[in-house]
C-alpha positions as CSV (number, residue, x, y, z in Angstrom):
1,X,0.0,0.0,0.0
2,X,2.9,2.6,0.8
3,X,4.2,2.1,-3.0
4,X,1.3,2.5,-4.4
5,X,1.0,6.0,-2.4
6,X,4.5,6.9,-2.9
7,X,4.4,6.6,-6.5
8,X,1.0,8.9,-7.0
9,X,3.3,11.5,-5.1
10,X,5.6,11.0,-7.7
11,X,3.4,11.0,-10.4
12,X,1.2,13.8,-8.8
13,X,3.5,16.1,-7.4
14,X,7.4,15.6,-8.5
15,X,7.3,14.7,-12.1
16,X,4.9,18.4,-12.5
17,X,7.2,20.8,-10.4
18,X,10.4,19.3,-11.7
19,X,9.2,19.9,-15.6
20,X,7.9,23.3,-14.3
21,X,11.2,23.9,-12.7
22,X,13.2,23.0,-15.7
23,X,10.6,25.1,-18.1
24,X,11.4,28.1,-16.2
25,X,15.1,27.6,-16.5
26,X,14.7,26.7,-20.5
27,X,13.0,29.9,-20.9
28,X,15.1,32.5,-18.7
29,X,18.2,30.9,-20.4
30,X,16.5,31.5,-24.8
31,X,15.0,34.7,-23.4
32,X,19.3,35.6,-22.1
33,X,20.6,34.7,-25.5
34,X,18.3,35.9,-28.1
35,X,17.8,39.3,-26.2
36,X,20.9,40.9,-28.0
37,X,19.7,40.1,-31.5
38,X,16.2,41.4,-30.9
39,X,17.6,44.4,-29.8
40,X,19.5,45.1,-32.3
41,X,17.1,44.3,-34.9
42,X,14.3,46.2,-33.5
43,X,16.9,49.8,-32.4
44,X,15.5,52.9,-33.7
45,X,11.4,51.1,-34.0
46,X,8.2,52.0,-32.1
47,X,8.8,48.8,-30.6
48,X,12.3,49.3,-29.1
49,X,11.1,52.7,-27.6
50,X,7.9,50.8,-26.2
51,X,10.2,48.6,-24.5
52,X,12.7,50.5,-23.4
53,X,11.0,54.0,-22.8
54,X,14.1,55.5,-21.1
55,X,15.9,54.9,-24.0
């Protein structure tokens, strides 16, 4: 009975929060290394100034 409740847990609670975990760390890291590019490409638009209003 105890394995059977320990692996719902795991199925319920772990294996969610771990891929959330690693989702958020997957997307921190693409939005780190493609924010140089996109600034660059958009300098000198609406969009830039939108974005960066102090600019």
């Amino acid at each position: 009975m105890a394995g059977v409740v320990i692996i719902i847990l795991v199925l319920v609670i772990a294996i969610p929060v771990g891929f959330l975990m690693t989702m958020s760390v997957v997307a921190g890291v693409l939005g780190w290394s493609v924010e140089d590019e996109v600034d660059v490409t958009y300098a000198g638009t609406e969009d830039y100034a939108l974005a960066y209003p102090e600019a």
